[in-house]
C-alpha positions as CSV (number, residue, x, y, z in Angstrom):
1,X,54.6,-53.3,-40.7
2,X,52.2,-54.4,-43.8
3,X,53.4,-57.7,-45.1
4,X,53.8,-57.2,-49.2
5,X,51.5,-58.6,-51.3
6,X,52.2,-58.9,-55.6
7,X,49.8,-58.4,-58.3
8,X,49.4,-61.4,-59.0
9,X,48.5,-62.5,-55.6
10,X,45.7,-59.7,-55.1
11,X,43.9,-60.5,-58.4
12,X,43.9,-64.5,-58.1
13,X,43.1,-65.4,-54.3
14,X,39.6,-64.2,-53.2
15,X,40.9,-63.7,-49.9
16,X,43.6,-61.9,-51.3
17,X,43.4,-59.5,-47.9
18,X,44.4,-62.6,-45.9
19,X,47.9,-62.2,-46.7
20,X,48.2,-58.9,-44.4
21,X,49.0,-58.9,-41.4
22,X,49.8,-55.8,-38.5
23,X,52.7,-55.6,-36.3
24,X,52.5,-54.7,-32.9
25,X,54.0,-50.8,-34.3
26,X,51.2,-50.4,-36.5
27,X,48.8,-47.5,-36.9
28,X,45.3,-48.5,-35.6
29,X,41.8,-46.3,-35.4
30,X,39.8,-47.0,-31.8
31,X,35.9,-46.8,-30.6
32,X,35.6,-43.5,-28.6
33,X,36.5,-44.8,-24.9
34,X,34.1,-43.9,-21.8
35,X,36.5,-41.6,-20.7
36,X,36.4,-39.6,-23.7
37,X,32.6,-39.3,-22.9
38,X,32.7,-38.6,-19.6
39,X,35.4,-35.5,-20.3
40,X,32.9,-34.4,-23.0
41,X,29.9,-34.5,-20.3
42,X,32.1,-32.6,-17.7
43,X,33.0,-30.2,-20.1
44,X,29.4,-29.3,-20.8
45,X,28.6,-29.4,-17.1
46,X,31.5,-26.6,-16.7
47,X,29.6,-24.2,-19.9
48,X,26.9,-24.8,-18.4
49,X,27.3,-23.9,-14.8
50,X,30.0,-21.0,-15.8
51,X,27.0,-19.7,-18.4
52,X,24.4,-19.3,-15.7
53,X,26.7,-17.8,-13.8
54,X,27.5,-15.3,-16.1
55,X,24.0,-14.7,-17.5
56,X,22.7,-14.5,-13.8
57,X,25.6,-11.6,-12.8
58,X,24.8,-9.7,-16.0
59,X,21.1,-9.7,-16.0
60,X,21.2,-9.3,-11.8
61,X,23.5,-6.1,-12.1
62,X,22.5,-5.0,-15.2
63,X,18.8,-4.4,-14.2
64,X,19.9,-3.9,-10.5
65,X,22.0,-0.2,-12.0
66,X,19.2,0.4,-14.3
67,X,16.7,0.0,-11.0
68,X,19.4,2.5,-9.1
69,X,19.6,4.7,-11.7
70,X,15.9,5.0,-12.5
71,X,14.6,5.1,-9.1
72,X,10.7,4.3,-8.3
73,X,8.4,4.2,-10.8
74,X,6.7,7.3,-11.3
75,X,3.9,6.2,-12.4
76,X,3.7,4.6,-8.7
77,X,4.0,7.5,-7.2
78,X,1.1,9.1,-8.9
79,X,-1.3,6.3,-8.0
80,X,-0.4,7.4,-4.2
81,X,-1.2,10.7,-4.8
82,X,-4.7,9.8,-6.5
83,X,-5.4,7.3,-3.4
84,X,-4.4,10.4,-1.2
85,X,-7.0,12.6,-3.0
86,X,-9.5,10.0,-2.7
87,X,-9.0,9.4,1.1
88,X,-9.1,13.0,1.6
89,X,-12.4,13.3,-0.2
90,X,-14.0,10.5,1.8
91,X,-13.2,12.2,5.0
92,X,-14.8,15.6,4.0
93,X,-17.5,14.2,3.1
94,X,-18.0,12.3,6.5
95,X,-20.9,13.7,9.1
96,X,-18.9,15.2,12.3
97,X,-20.2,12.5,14.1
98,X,-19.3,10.0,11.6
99,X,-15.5,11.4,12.1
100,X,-15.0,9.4,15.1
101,X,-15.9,6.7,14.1
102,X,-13.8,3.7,13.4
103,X,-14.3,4.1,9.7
104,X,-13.2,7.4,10.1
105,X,-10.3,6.5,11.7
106,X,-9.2,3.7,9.2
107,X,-9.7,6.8,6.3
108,X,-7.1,8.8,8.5
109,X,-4.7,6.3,9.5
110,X,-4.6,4.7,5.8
111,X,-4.0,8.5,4.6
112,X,-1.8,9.2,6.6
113,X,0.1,6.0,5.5
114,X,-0.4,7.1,2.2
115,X,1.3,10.3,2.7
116,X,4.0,9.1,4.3
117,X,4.7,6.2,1.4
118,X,4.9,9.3,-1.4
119,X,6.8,11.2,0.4
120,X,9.5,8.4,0.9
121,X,9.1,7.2,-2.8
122,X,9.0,11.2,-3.5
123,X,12.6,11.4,-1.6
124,X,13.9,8.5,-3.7
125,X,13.1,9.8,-7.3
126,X,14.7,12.7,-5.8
127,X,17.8,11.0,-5.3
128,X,17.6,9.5,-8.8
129,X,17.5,13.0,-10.5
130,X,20.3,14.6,-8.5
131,X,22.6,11.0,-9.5
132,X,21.1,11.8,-13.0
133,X,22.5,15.4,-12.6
134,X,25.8,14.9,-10.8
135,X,26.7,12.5,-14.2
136,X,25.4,14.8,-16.1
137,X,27.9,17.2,-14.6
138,X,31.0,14.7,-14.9
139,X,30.0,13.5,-18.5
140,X,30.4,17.4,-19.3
141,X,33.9,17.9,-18.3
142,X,35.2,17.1,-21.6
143,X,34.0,17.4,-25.0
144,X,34.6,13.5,-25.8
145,X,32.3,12.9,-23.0
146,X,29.7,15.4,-23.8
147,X,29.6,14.1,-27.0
148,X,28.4,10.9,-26.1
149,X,26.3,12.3,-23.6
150,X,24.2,14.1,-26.7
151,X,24.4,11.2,-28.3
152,X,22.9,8.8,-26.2
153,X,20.0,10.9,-25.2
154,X,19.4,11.9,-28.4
155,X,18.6,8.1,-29.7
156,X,16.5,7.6,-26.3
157,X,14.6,10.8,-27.4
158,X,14.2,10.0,-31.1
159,X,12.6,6.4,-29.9
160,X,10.3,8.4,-27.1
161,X,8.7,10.8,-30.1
162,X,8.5,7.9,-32.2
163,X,6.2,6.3,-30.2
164,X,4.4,9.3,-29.8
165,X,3.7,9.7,-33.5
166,X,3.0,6.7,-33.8
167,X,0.2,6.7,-31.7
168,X,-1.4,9.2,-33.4
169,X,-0.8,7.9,-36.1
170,X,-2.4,4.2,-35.3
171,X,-5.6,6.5,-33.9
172,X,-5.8,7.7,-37.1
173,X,-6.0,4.7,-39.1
174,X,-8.8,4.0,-36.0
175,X,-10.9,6.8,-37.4
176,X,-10.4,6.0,-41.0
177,X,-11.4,2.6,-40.6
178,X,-14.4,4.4,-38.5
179,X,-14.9,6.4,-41.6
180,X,-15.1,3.1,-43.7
181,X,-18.0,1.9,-41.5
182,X,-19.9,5.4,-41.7
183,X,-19.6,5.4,-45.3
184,X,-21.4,1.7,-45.7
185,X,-24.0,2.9,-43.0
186,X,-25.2,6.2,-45.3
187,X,-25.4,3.5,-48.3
188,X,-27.5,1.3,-46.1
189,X,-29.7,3.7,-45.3
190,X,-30.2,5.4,-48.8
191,X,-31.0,1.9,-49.7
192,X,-33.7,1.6,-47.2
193,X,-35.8,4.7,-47.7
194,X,-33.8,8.3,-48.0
195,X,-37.1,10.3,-47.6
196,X,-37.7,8.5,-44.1
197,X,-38.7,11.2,-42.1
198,X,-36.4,11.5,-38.5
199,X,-37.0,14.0,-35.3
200,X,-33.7,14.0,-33.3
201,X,-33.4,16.8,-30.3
202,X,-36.8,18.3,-31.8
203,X,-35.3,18.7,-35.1
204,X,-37.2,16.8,-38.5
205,X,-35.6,15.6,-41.3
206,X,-35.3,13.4,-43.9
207,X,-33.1,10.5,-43.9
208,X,-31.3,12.0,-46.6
209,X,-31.1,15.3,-44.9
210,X,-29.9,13.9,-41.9
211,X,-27.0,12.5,-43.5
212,X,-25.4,15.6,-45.1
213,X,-25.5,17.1,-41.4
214,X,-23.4,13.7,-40.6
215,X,-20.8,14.5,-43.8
216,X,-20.5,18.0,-42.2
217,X,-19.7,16.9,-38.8
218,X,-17.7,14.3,-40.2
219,X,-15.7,16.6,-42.1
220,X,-15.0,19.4,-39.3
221,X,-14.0,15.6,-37.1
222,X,-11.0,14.8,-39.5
223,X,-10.0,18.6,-40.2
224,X,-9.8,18.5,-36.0
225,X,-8.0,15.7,-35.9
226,X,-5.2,16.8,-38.6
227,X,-5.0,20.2,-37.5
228,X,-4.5,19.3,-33.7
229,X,-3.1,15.6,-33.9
230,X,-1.2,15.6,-36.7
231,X,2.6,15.8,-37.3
232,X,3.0,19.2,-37.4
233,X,1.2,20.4,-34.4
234,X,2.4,17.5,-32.7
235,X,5.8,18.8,-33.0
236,X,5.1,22.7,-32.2
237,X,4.0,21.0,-28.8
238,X,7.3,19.3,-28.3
239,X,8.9,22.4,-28.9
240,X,7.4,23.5,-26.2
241,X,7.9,20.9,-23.9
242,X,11.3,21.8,-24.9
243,X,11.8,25.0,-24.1
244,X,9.6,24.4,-20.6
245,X,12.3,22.5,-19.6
246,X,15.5,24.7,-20.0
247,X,17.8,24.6,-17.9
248,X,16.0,22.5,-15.5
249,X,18.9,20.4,-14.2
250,X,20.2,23.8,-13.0
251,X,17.2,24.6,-11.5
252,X,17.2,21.8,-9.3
253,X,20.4,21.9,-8.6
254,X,19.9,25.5,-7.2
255,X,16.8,24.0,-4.9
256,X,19.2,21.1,-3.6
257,X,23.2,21.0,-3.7
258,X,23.1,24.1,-5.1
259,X,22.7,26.1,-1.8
260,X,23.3,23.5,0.6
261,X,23.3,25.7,3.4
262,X,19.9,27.1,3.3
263,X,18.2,24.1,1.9
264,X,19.5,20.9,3.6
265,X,16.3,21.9,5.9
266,X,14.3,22.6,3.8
267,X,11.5,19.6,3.8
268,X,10.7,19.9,0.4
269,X,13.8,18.6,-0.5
270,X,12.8,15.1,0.6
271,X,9.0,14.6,0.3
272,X,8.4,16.4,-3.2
273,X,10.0,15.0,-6.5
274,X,11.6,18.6,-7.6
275,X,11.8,18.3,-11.0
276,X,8.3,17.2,-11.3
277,X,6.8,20.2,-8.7
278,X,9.1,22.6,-11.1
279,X,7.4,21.7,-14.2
280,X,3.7,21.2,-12.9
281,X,1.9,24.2,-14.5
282,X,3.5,23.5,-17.8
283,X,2.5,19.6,-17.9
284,X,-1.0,20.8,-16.8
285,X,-1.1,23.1,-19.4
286,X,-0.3,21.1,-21.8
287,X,-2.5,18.3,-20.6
288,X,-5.8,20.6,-20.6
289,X,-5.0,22.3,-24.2
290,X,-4.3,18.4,-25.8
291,X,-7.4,17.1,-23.9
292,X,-9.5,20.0,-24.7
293,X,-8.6,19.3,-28.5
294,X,-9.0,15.7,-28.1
295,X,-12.9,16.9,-26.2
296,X,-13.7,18.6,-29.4
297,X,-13.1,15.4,-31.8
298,X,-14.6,12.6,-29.3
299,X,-16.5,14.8,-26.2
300,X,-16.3,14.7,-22.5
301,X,-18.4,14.1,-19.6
302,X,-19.4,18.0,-19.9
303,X,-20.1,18.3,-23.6
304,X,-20.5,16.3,-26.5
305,X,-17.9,15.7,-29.5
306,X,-18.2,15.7,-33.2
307,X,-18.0,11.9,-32.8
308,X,-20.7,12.1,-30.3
309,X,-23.1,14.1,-32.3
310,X,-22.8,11.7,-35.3
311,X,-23.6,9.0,-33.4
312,X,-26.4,10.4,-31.7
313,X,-27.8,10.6,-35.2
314,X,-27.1,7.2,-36.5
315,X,-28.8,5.8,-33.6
316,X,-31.7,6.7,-34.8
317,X,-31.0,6.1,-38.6
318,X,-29.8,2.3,-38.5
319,X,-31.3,-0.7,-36.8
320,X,-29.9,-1.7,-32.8
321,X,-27.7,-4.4,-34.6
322,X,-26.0,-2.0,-37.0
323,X,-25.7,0.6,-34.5
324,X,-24.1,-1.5,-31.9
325,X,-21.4,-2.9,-34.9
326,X,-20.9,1.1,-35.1
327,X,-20.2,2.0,-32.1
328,X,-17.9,-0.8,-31.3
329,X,-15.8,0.4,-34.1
330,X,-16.3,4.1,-32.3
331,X,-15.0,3.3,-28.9
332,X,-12.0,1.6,-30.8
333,X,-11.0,4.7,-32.4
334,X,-12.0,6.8,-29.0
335,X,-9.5,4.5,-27.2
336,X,-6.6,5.0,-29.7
337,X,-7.0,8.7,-29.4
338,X,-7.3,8.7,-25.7
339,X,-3.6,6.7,-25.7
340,X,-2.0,8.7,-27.6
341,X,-3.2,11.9,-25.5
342,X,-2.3,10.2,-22.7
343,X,1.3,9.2,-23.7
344,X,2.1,12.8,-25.4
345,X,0.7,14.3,-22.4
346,X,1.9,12.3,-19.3
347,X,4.6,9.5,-20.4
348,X,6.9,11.4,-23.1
349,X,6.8,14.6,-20.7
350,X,7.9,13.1,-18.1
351,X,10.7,11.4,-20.3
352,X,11.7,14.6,-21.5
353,X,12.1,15.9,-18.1
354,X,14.4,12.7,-17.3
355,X,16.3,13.4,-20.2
356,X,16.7,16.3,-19.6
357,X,18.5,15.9,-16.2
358,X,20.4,13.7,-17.7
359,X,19.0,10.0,-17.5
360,X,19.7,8.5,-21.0
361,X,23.6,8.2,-20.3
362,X,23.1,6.7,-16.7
363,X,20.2,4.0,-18.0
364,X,22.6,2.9,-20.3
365,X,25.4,2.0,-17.6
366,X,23.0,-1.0,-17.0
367,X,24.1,-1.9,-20.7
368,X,28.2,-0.9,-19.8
369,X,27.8,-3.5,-16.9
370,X,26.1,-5.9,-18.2
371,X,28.4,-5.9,-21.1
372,X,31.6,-5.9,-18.9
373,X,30.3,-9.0,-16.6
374,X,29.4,-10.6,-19.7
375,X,33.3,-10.1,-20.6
376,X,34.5,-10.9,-17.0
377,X,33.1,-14.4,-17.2
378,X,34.4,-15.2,-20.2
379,X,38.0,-15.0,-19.4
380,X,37.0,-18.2,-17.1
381,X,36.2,-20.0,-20.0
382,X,38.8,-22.8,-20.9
383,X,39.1,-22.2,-24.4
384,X,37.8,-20.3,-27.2
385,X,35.6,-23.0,-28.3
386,X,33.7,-22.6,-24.8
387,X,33.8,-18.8,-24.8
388,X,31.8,-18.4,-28.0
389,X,29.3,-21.6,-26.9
390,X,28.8,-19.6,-23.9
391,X,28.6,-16.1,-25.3
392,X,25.9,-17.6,-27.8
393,X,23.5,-19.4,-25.4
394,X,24.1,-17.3,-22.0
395,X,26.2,-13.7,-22.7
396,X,24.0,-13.0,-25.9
397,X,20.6,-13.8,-24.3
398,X,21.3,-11.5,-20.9
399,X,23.0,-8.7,-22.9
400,X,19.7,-8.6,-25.2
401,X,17.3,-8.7,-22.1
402,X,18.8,-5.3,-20.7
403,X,18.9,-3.7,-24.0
404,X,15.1,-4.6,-25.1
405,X,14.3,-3.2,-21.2
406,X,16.3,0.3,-22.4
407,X,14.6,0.4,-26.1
408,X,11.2,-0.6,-24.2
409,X,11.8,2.7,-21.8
410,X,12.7,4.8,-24.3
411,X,9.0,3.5,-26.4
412,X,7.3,4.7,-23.3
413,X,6.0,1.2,-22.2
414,X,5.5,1.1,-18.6
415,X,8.0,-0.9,-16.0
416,X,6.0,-4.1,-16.0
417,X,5.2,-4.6,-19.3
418,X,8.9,-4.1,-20.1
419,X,9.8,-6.1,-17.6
420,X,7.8,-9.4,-19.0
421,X,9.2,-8.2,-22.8
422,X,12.5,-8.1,-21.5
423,X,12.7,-11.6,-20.1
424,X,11.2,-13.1,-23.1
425,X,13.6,-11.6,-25.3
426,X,16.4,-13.1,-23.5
427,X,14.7,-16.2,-23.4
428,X,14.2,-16.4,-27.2
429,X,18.0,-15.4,-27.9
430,X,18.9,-18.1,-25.4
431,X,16.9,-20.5,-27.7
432,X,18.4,-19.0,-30.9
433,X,21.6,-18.8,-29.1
434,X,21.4,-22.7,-28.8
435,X,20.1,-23.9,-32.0
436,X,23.3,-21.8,-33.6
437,X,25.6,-23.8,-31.0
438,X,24.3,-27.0,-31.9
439,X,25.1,-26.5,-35.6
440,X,28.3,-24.8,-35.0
441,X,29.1,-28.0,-32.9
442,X,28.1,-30.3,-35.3
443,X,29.8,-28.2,-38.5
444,X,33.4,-28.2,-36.2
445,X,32.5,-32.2,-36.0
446,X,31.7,-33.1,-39.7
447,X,35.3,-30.6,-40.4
448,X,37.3,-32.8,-37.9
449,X,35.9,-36.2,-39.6
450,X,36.9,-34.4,-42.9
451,X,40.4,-34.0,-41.8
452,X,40.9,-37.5,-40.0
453,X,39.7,-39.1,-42.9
């Protein structure tokens, strides 16, 4: 107990606190001990170890279901059937005495190999779409269920036709910037000399001449362009796409599970991806019409474009320099337009055919289980301050890899590429997740001080 000490005393002896002494019951404050220290350290040992854990299960069975459900790569497939074609083509065009040779015998056994590779990856996808149907099927049974069904795919198709307008939309700012440069061209060349006399393709004119022919062409380029590739005609075609694929799950179903009976022999079954052989004339269809549009703007290997007959011309109004600048900025907006074809034509019909059988709501059972691991692990947590430490810097980061991989599918960017953007992402919430540990850790520590003191 505290020994009592007067007024007077405290104010008139400098070592006034000399007069107080502790007994052995009194209150004292102590340095942190090691084995404070060492709890501390196994503590963060145990979030660690039990947040890999958990990070590792989610992102392992999380992408593993989105793998099952997804099935090969389609875009896989395809390069098989383009190696096949080529292999072919070698052959025929092999001497008959060439065709024994050992060459020739390497063309056969690699197609043959070939063949056999897309039909197994063929009988796989195949797999994929009848899982994709058979959910499809279940998810239907009640209107809660079908409910979420629509709902799902349509967010996954929203996000796919996004990405489609948008890369029309980026090929047009490509041609307006192209415009841009055209336009400072014409007033470098009035500058020069307008009357400059020019013979292109046997035809004379002036300079000046020559240049209104480039504003015409010009002109019927961007009236192309808007009337084929912009956002109405864009959509007319996905209305078509649309109707294309009515009813296609059924129609599937009918050449599989539907008549089991009369088609568990039937070999197509296993080497040909059904949905894909079912909707062939439309996506060619579609492709030729779109490329034939997107032939008028920027040509082909059989004809010239608008884009090729203004360039033609400019070659041999501007200097080798200022040409070259131009056609850099040409091939640009060429290369914009030709990925955007390419992904209206090839990528989001194909995702509409997937959606279509039903794909959305089994993609996003990767998200269900990596959610539910997620919540698994937590419960081994020892307390709550653990649980959210290792929700922010593990359960976050894994949970955020699997959704940027669906968002990523749904924007059309191929497996790879999503792959790569998917592991980043989690690796940047894993550092976010860590900085917003460390201050919650150090907030809970200045609050504890608070109270103690």
């Amino acid at each position: 107990m505290i020994n009592t000490v007067s007024a007077n005393t405290f104010y008139n002896k400098p070592d006034a606190f000399s007069n107080f002494t502790l007994t052995s019951n009194a209150p004292y404050l102590t340095v942190p001990s090691s084995t404070t220290t060492a709890d501390s350290e196994e503590k963060e040992k145990h979030s660690h170890k039990l947040g890999i854990t958990i990070a590792t299960s989610a992102v392992l069975l999380g992408f593993g279901v989105l793998a099952l459900m997804k099935g090969m790569p389609k875009g896989f497939t395809k390069k098989l059937e383009k190696l096949k074609g080529v292999l072919e083509k070698r052959l025929d065009k092999l001497s008959e005495e060439a065709k024994t040779s050992r060459m020739a015998g390497f063309y056969r056994y690699s197609l043959n190999k070939t063949e056999k590779a897309a039909e197994y990856f063929n009988s796989i996808n195949n797999a994929s779409a009848f899982k994709d149907i058979l959910f499809a099927k279940l998810m239907n049974k009640t209107k809660a269920t079908r409910k979420i069904a629509q709902k799902i795919t349509g967010v996954f198709e929203r996000f796919s036709r996004k990405t489609v307008l948008n890369g029309y939309e980026n090929a047009r700012n490509r041609f307006n910037r192209l415009y841009e440069v055209f336009g400072a061209a014409d007033n470098k060349i009035i500058a020069a000399n307008p009357k400059k006399v020019v013979t292109i393709d046997g035809k004379t004119l002036t300079a000046k001449e020559w240049l209104m022919v480039i504003n015409d062409k010009k002109l019927n380029m961007a009236q192309t362009f808007n009337g084929y590739f912009g956002k109405n005609a864009v959509q007319g075609r996905y209305k078509n796409a649309k109707e294309a694929m009515l009813n296609l799950e059924e129609k599937v179903w009918d050449l599989s599970f539907g008549n089991v009976k009369e088609n568990y022999k039937n070999k197509e079954l296993y080497d040909t991806f059904l949905p894909e052989a079912i909707l062939q004339n439309d996506k060619s269809f579609l492709q030729k019409k779109v490329n034939w549009y997107r032939d008028i703007i920027t040509g082909s290997a059989e004809r010239d474009g608008h884009l090729d007959e203004i360039m033609k011309i400019y070659k041999e109004l501007l200097s080798p320099e200022d040409f070259q600048k131009m056609q850099q900025t040409a091939m640009a907006a060429r290369n914009k337009l030709d990925r955007a074809v390419q992904l209206e034509t090839d990528k989001f019909f194909d995702k509409l055919r997937d959606l279509q059988l039903g794909s959305a709501p089994t993609d996003f059972l990767s998200m269900v289980v990596g959610l539910a691991t997620v919540g698994a692990g937590l419960t081994k947590a020892e307390d709550n301050d653990e649980r959210i430490s290792v929700s922010l810097k593990y359960g976050i980061p894994a949970l955020s890899a699997i959704a940027t991989s669906l968002y990523l599918g749904a924007t059309l960017v191929s497996g790879g590429s999503a792959l790569i953007l998917s592991t980043l992402s989690g690796m940047l919430m894993n550092k976010v997740g860590t900085k917003v540990d460390e201050y919650r850790q150090k907030h809970l520590a200045q609050k504890s001080n608070t109270k103690a003191v």
